[in-house]
C-alpha positions in Angstrom: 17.4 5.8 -94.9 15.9 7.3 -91.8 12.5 6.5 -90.3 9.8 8.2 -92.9 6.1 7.0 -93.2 4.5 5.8 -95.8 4.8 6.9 -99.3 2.8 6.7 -102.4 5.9 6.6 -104.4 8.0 4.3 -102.5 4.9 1.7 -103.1 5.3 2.5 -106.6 9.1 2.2 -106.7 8.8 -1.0 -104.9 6.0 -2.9 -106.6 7.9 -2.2 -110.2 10.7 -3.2 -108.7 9.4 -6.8 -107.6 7.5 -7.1 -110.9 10.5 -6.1 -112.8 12.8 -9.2 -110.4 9.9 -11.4 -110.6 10.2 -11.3 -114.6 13.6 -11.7 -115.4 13.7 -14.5 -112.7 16.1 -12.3 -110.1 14.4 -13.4 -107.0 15.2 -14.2 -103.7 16.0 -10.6 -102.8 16.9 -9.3 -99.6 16.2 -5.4 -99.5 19.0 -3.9 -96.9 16.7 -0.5 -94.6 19.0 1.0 -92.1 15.5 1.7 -89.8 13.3 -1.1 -88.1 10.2 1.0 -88.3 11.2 1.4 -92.6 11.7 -2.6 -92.9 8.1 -3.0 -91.4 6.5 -0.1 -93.2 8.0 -1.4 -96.6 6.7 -4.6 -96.2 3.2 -3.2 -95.5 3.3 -1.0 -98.8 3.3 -4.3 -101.0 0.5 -6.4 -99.0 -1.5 -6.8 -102.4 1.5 -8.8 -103.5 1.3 -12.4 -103.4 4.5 -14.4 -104.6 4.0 -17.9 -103.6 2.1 -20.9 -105.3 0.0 -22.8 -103.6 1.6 -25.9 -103.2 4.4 -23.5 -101.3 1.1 -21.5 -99.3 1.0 -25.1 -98.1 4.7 -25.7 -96.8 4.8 -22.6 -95.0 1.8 -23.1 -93.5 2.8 -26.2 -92.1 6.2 -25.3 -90.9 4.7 -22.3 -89.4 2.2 -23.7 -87.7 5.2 -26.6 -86.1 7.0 -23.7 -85.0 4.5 -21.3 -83.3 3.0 -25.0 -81.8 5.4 -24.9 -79.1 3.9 -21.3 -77.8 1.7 -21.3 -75.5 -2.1 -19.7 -74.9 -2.1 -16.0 -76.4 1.4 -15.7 -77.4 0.4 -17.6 -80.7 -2.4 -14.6 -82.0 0.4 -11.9 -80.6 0.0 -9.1 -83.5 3.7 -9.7 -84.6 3.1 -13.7 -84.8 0.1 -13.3 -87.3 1.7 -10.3 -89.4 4.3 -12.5 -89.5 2.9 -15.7 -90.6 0.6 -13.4 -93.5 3.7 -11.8 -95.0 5.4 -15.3 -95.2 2.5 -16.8 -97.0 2.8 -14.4 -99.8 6.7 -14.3 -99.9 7.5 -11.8 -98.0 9.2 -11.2 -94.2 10.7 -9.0 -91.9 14.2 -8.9 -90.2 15.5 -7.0 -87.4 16.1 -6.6 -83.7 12.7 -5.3 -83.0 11.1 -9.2 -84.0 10.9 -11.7 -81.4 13.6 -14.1 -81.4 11.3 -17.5 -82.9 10.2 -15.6 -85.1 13.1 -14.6 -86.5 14.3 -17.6 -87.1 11.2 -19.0 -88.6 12.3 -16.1 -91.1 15.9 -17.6 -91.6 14.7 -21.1 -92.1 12.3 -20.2 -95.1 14.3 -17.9 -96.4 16.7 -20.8 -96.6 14.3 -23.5 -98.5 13.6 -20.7 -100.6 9.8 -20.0 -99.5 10.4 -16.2 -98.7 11.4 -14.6 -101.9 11.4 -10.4 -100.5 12.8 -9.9 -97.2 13.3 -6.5 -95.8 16.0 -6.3 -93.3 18.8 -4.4 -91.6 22.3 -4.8 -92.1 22.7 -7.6 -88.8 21.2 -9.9 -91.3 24.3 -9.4 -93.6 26.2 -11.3 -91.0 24.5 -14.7 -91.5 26.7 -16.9 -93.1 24.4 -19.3 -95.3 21.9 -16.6 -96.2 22.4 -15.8 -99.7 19.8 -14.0 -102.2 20.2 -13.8 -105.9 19.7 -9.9 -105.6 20.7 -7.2 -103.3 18.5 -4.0 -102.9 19.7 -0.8 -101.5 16.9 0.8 -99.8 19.6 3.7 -99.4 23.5 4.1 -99.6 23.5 6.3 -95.9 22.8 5.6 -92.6 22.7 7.4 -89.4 25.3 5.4 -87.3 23.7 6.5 -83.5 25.5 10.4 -84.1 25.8 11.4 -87.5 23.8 10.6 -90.9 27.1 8.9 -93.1 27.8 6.7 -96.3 28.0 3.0 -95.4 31.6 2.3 -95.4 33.1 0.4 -98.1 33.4 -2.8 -95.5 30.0 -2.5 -95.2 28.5 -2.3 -98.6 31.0 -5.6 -99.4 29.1 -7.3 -96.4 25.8 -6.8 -97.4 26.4 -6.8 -101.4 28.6 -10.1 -100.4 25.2 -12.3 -100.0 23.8 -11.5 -103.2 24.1 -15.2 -105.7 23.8 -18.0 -104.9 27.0 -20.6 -104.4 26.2 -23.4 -107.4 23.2 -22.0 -108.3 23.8 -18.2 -109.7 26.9 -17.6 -111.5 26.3 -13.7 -110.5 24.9 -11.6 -108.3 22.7 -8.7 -108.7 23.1 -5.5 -106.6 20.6 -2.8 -106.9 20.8 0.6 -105.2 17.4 2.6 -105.0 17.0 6.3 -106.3 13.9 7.6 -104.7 13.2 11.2 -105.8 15.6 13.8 -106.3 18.1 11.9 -104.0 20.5 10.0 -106.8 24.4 9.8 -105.7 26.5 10.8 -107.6 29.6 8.6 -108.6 32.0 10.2 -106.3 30.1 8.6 -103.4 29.3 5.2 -105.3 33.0 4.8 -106.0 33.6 5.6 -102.2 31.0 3.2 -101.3 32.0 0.5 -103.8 35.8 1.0 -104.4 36.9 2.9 -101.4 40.0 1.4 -98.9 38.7 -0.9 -96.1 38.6 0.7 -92.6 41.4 0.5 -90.6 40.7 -2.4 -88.0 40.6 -0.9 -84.5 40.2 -2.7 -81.3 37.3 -2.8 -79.2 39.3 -4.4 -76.2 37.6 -2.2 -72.7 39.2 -2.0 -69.4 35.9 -3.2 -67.4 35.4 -3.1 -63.6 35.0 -7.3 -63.4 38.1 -7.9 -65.6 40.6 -5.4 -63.3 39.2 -7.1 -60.1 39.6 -11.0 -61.7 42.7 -9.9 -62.8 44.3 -8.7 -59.1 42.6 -11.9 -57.7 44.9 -13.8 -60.0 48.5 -12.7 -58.8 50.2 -15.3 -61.5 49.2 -12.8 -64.4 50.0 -8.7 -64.1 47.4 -6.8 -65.6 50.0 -5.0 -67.2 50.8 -8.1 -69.3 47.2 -8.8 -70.3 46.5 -4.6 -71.9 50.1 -5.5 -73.8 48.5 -8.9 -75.5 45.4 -6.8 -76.4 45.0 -5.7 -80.1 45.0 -2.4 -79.0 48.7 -2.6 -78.1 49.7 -4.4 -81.3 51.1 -1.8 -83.0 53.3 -0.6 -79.9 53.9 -4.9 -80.0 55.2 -4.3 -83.8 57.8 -1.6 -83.0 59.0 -2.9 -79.8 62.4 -4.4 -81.4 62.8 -0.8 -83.9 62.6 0.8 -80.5 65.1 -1.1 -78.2 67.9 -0.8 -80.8 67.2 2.9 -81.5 67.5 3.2 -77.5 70.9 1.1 -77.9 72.2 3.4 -80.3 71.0 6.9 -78.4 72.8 5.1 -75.6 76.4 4.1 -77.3 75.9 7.9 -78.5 75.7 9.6 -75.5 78.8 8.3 -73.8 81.2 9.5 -77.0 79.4 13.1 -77.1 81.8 15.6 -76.1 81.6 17.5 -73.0 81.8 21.0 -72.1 85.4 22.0 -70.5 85.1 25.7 -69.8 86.0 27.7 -66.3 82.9 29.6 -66.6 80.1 27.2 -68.3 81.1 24.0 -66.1 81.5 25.9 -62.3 78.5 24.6 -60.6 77.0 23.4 -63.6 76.4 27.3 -64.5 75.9 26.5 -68.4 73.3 23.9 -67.4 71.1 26.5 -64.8 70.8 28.6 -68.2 69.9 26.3 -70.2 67.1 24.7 -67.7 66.1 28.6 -67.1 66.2 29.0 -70.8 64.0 25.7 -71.2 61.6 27.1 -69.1 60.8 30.2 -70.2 60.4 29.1 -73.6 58.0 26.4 -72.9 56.0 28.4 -70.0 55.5 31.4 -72.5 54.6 29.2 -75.4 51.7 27.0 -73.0 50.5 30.5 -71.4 50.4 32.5 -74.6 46.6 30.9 -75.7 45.8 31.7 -71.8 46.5 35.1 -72.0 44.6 35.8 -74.9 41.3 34.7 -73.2 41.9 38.0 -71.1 40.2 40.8 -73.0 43.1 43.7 -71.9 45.7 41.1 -73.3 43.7 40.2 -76.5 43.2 43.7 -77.7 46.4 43.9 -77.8 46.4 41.9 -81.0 44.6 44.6 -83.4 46.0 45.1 -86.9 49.4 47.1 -87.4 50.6 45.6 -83.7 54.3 44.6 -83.8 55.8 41.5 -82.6 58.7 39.8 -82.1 58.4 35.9 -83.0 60.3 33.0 -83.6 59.4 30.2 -85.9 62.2 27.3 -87.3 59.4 26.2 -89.9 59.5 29.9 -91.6 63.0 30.6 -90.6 62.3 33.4 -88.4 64.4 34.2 -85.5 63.5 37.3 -83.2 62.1 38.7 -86.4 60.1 41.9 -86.2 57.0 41.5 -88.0 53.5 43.0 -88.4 50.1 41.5 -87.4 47.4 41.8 -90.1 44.6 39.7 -88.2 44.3 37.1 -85.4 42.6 33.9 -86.8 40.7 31.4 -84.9 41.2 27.7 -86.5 39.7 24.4 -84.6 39.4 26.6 -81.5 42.9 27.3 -81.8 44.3 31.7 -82.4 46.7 31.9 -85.1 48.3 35.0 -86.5 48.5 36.6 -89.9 51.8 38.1 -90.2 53.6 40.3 -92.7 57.5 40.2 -92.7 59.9 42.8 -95.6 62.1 39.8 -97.1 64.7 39.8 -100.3 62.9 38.9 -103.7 64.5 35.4 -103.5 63.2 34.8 -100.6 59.2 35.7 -101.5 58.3 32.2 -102.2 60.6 29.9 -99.8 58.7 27.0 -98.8 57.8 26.1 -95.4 60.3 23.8 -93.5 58.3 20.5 -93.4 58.8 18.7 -89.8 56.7 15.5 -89.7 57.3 14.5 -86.4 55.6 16.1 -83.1 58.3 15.5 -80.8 60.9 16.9 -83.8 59.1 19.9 -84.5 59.0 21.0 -80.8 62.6 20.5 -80.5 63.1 22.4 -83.9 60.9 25.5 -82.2 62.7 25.4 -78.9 66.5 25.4 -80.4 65.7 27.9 -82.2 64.1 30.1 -80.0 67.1 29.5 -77.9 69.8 31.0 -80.6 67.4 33.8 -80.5 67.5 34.3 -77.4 71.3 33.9 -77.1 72.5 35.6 -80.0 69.8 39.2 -80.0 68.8 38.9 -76.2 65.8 37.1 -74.5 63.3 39.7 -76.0 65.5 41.4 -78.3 64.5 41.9 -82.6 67.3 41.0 -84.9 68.5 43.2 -87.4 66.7 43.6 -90.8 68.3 41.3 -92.7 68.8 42.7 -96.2 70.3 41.1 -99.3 71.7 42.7 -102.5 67.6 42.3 -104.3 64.8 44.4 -104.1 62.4 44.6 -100.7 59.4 42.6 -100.9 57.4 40.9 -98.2 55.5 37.8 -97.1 52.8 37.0 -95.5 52.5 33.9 -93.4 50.1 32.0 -90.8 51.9 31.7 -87.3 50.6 29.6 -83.9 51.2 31.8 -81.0 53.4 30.1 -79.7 55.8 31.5 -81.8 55.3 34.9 -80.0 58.5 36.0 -78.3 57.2 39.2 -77.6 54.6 42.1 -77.9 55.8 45.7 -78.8 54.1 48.9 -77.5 54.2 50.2 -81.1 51.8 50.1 -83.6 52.3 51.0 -87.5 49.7 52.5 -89.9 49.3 49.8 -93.0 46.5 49.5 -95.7 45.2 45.1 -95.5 43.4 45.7 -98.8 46.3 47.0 -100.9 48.9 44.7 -99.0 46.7 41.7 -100.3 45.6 42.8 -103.5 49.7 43.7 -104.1 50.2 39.7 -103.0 47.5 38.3 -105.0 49.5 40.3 -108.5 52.8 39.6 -107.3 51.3 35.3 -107.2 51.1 36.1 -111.2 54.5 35.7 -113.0 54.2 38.5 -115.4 53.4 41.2 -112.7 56.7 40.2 -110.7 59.0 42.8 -112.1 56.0 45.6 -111.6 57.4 48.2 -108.7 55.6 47.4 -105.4 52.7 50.3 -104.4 54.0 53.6 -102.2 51.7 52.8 -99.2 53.0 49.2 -98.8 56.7 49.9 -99.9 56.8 52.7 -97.0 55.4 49.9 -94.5 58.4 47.7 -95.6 60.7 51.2 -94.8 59.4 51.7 -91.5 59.5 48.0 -90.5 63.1 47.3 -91.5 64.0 51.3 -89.8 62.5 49.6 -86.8 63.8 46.3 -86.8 67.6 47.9 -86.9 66.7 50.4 -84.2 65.2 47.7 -82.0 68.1 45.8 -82.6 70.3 48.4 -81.4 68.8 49.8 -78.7 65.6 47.5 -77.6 62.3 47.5 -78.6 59.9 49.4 -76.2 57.2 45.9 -74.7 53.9 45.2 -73.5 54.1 42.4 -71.1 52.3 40.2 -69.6 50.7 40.2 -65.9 52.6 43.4 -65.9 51.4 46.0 -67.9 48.0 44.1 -67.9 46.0 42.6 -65.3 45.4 38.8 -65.0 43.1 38.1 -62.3 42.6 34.3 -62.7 43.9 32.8 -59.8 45.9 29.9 -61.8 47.1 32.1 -64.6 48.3 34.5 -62.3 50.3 32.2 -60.4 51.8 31.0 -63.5 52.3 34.5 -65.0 54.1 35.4 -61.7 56.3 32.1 -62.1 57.5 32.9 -66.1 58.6 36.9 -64.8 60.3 35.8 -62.1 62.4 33.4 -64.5 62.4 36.0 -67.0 63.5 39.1 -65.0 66.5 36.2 -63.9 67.0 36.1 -67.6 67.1 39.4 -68.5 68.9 40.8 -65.4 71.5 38.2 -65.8 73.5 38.3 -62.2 72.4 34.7 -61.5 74.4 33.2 -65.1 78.0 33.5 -64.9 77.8 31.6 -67.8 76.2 34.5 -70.4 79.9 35.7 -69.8 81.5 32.9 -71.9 83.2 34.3 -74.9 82.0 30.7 -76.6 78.5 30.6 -75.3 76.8 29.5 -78.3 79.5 27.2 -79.3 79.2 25.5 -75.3 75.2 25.5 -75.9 75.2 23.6 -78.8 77.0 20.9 -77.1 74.8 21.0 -74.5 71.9 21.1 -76.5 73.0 18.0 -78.6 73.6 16.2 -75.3 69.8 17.0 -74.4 68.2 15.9 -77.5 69.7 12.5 -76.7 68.9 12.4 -73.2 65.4 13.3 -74.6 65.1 10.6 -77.0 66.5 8.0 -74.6 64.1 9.4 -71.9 61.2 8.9 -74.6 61.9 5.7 -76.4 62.1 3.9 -72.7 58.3 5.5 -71.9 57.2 3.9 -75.3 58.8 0.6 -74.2 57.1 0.5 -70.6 53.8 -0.4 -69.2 53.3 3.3 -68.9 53.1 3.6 -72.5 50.1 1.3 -73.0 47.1 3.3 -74.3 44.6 1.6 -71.9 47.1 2.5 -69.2 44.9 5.1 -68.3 41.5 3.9 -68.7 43.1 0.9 -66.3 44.2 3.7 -63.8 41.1 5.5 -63.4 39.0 2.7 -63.3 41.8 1.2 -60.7 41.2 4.6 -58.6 37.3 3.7 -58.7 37.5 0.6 -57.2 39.7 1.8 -54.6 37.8 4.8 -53.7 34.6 2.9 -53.4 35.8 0.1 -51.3 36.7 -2.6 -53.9 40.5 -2.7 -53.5 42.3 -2.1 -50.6 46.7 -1.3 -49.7 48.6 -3.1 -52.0 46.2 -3.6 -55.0 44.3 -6.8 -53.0 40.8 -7.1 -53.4 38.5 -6.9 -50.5 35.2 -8.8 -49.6 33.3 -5.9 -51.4 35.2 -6.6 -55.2 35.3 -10.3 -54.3 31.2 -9.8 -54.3 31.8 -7.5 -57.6 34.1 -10.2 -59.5 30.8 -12.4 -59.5 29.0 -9.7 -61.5 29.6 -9.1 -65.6 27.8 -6.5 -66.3 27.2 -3.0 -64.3 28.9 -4.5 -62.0 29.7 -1.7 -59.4 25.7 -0.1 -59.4 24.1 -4.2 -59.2 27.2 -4.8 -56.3 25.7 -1.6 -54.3 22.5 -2.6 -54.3 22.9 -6.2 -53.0 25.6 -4.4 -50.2 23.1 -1.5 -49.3 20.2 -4.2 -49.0 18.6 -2.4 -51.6 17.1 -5.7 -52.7 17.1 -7.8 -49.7 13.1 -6.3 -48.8 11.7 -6.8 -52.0 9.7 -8.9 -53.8 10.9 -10.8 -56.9 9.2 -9.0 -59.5 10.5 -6.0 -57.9 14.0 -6.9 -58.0 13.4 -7.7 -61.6 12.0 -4.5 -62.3 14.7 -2.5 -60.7 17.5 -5.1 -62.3 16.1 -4.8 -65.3 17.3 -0.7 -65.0 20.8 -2.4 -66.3 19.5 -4.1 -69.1 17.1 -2.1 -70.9 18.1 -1.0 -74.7 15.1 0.5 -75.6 15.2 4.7 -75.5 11.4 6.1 -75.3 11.3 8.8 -78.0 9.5 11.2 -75.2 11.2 10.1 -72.2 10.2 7.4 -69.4 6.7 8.7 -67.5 6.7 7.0 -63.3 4.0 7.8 -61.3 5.3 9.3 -58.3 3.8 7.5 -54.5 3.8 4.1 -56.6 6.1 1.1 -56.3 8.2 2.1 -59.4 8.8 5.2 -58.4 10.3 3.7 -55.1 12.6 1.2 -57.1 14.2 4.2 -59.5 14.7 6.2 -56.5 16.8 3.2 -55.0 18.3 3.1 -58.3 18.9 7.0 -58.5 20.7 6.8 -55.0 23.3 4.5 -56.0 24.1 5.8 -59.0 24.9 9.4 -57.9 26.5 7.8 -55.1 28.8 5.9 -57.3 29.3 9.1 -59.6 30.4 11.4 -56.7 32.8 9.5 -55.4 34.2 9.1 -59.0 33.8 12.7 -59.4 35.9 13.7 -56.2 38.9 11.8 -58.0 38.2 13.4 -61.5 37.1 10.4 -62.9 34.1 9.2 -65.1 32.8 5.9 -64.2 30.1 5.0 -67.6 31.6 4.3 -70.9 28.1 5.4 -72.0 27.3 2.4 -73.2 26.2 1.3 -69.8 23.3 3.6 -69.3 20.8 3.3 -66.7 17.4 2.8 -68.3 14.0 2.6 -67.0 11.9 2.2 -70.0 11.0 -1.3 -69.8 10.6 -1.1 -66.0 6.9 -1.6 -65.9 7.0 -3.9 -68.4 9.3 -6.1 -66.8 7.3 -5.7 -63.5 4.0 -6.9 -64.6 6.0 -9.4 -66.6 7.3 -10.8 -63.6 3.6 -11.1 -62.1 2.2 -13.2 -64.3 0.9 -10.8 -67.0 0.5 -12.4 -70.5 2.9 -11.1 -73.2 -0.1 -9.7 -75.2 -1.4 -7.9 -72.5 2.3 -6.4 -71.8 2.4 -5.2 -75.3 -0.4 -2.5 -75.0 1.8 -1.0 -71.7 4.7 0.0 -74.3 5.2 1.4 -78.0 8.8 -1.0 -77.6 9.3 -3.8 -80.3 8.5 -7.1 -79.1 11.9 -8.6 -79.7 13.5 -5.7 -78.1 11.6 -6.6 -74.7 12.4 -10.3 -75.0 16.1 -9.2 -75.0 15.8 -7.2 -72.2 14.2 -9.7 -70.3 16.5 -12.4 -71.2 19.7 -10.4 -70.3 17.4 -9.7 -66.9 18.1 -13.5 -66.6 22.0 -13.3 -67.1 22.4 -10.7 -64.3 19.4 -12.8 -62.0 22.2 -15.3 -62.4 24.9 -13.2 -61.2 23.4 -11.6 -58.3 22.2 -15.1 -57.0 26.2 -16.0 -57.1 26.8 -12.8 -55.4 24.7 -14.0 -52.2 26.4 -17.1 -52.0 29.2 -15.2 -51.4 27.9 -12.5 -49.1 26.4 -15.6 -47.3 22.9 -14.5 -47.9 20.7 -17.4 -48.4 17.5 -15.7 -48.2 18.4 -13.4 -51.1 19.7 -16.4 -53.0 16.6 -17.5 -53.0 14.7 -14.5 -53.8 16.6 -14.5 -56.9 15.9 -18.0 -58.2 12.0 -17.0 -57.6 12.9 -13.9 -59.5 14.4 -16.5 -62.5 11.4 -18.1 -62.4 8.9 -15.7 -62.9 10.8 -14.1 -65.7 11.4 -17.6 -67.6 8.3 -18.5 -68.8 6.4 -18.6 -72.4 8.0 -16.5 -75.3 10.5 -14.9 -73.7 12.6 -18.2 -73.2 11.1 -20.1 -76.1 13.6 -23.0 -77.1 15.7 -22.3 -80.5 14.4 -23.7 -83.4 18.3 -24.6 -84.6 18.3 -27.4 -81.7 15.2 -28.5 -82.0 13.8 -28.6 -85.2 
């Protein structure tokens, strides 16, 4: 695909290709190009190509000539008209966005009595329901989807491969995917293409500006209601019932758990100020630990041979000692490489799989609790030796799993620690006696991990022994030692004195877990759950910052103005407030309006002369806009859904269009396709219709006025030509 200029052996590719149809009697064929600029340029490489008999030169002729009749003055020679009409006369037409609107169904009509027999065109056409060709052409199997170059997606080959035969006329179709050069897929990407699952089907449904003010004008229906009936929500929809009898069950649950009964643990809820401290620390050290790294005195910390103390319930670590071989970066995230000594049956023990988030969180928190309770809130548990032989493993850990950083680092050779891994993978080497260099690292580890556990391992911490200076982190640093200096100095729990503390915390703990679910399961059945929820509370924010909703979620004068407006609403609803319009002349406001509804994108950018009238009307434009994005801004909010850009590429165009210029003379202002500018203009006359709406309710008849004047010098001649479907 892509946008490439003309080639000798495309021509060549092509013209055997339409001799080779022509022969076998495989014609119609429609030739999908993923580039409006390719569909045109192909059709002009087979120009010495004629297709048609006479008899059928005369039939298109004629129906051409009906449908171009109704044209007026110079729009009939426009250069796209007669291209047109020549291409038609041998067979041949062109199908995209870029061609004016008659035109393209003059296309579609003798495409349908059989009169063009090679039509170029981009996939849009694939939606056209009685448009059927006996062969499908491939002009390539990738297109660039407005971000990325990708494979058409198996939903979208069917579409397009879908109208090849004809219903009661073939009894197959024929689907033919070009190899141009060097570039053949291979079958991987054909079976992808051809056989590959559907897309999952994901809703499109917005929050817009218009439908949140219509929507709190009507008090019978809560907006709330309508995002729940959207697609969007219809999986949440789906597990609404699973939900509420889970909930009944956590609930039925919780009142037969049994409670805690104990002098010390239950006195002013003593076992319960632990466990919140407890809660705390863990989660604040986990959430600060990919902070503190970003500080270079902190991070350098993290050289090979550094000890650590880290938790992890997927590996089955608890306050384990272990030694860092490297700090990885994956996705943007820091990981460590770790090596821990382990028995021999214990070399290959498989990850604990967790599927669920919210499980997997709990998982990592209980256990870095019964760390904490059973070695001390930074203390290193024992070496834990079997009756086998010392080996070790090496594992991947997030840093969240880091409990703590020792002062202490140990010597260790990386290249003979993984060379000795990548044997011991091999069954036969198993038995072999581990190398001296890496079976005195295993020593010295275990030594240290039963000297630590005795007598406490000597730390590095945080915003203590190493500066933070960010203002935030350093509040938050300051808030996780104060809990942990509470922690480790212990005064303020009677409850660490419990002879059955870890007995009383697992009760507790259960108890949590179901508060926890019950907590979440009645988020995922409330409003708040809602995905749009909060797109709708931003964009609720907006309207309230700028004006358009006041106390009590009513709509003032200013949305009422707004609801009248479908598209850009809040930008077109300034203007006509901040009279931006009110002193000009129609084709000005059509020039400025037509800022909102201008697809085309200039490959080198817009060019305004600066002193001259357009220049004025961006400027206007400009104001508001910045206006509107600052007062988002202050609120943290984005207001576009960049699909809504401001454009001002077709703003002299429209202009001169609006003055009385003659469509072929407004063709030699811009390099734009002429059906893209007839689009523009004709949405132009949607939002002419708004604003004029607008007035009536601002109780501006003057500017009502001005904008009928403004429909009616934009409504004129090609632009607004009368479909052929309802009148042919």
């Amino acid at each position: 695909g892509g946008g490439g200029g003309f080639c000798r052996n495309d021509k060549n590719i092509y013209v055997n290709l339409v001799d080779h149809l022509r022969t076998i009697d495989k014609l119609p064929m429609v030739c999908f190009v993923f580039s409006r600029k390719r569909c045109d340029e192909n059709a002009q490489l087979l120009r010495s190509i004629d297709l048609t008999t006479s008899v059928e030169k005369s039939h298109v002729t004629s129906f051409f000539g009906q449908c171009i009749a109704r044209l007026k003055g110079t729009d009939k020679e426009l250069p796209q008209v007669l291209t047109m009409r020549e291409l038609c006369l041998r067979g041949f037409a062109v199908h995209h966005s870029g061609i004016l609107p008659i035109l393209k169904e003059v296309v579609e009509l003798l495409f349908q009595k059989g009169y063009v027999k090679i039509l170029f065109a981009t996939e849009t056409f694939a939606m056209g329901v009685n448009m059927p060709a006996r062969t499908v052409v491939f002009d390539s199997l990738s297109k660039h989807d407005g971000t990325k170059q990708r494979l058409l997606l198996p939903g979208e080959y069917i579409q397009m491969a879908g109208r090849a035969g004809r219903r009661g006329l073939d009894s197959t179709g024929t689907v033919i995917v070009l190899c141009k050069g060097e570039s053949v897929p291979d079958s991987a990407e054909l079976q992808t293409v051809m056989k590959g699952k559907a897309e999952k089907l994901e809703s499109r449904f917005r929050v817009t500006y218009s439908m949140l003010l219509n929507l709190l004008r009507a008090e019978q229906l809560k907006i709330e209601d309508m995002l729940q009936r959207s697609y969007t929500e219809s999986i949440s929809l789906r597990l609404g019932n699973e939900r509420k009898e889970k909930l009944g069950e956590a609930i039925a649950s919780l009142s037969i758990l049994p409670r805690v009964e104990c002098a010390l643990c239950s006195t002013d809820d003593a076992l319960s100020t632990l466990h919140s401290s407890l809660c705390s620390l863990i989660s604040t050290r986990a959430a600060l630990w990919p902070k503190w790294t970003s500080v270079s005195a902190i991070d350098r910390l993290f050289s090979m041979g550094r000890l650590l103390i880290v938790t992890s319930a997927v590996h089955g670590l608890q306050n384990s000692l272990v030694l860092l071989i490297k700090e990885m970066v994956n996705e943007k995230m820091k990981s460590l490489q770790v090596l821990i000594p382990c028995d021999e049956e214990q070399e290959y023990e498989k990850p604990r799989e967790i599927k669920d988030e919210c499980d997997r969180v709990w998982a990592e928190e209980s256990s870095m609790m019964e760390g904490a309770l059973k070695y001390g809130v930074e203390g290193v548990a024992p070496a834990m030796r079997g009756g086998s032989r010392r080996v070790f493993r090496i594992m991947e850990l997030p840093q969240s799993s880091i409990v703590a950083v020792v002062s202490r680092s140990v010597k260790l050779d990386v290249t003979e620690i993984m060379n000795t891994k990548k044997m011991r993978e091999l069954p036969r080497f198993r038995s072999n006696s581990l190398p001296d260099a890496v079976a005195s690292v295993l020593r010295e580890l275990d030594q240290l991990a039963d000297e630590y556990a005795a007598s406490g391992a000597p730390l590095t911490v945080p915003g203590r022994d190493n500066k933070v200076e960010e203002v935030s982190l350093y509040e938050e640093t300051c808030h996780w030692l104060a809990v942990r200096d509470g922690l480790l100095e212990g005064g303020a729990y009677p409850a660490r004195h419990c002879a059955l503390l870890q007995e009383h915390m697992s009760i507790l703990r259960e108890t949590t877990r179901v508060q926890r679910l019950i907590a979440r399961l009645e988020f995922q059945l409330s409003a708040d759950n809602l995905s749009l929820s909060q797109e709708y509370r931003d964009k609720l924010k907006v309207l309230k910052t700028l004006g358009y909703v006041e106390a009590g979620n009513m709509v003032s004068f200013k949305g009422r103005v707004a609801c009248e407006i479908h598209h850009q609403e809040l930008l077109i609803t300034e203007l006509i407030l901040e009279n931006k319009l009110h002193s000009r002349e129609p084709a000005e406001i059509a020039a400025m309006l037509s800022a909102t509804t201008c697809q085309y994108k200039q490959g080198d950018g817009v060019k305004i002369e600066e002193g001259t009238v357009l220049a004025e009307l961006k400027k206007d434009v400009d104001e508001v806009v910045l206006k509107i994005h600052s007062s988002a801004g202050r609120i943290g909010v984005q207001v576009n859904d960049g699909y809504e850009e401001v454009r001002y590429d077709l703003m002299d165009v429209v202009y001169n269009w609006a003055n009385g210029m003659p469509f072929s003379e407004i063709m030699a202002l811009t390099q734009a396709q002429e059906g893209l500018i007839v689009r523009c203009i004709q949405r132009l006359g949607e939002v002419c219709k708004d604003v004029r709406n607008a007035a009536r309710i601002v109780g501006d008849p003057a500017l009502q006025e001005k904008m009928e004047q403004v429909q009616s010098a934009i409504k004129r001649d090609i632009v607004f030509a009368a479909s052929l479907y309802t009148t042919v």
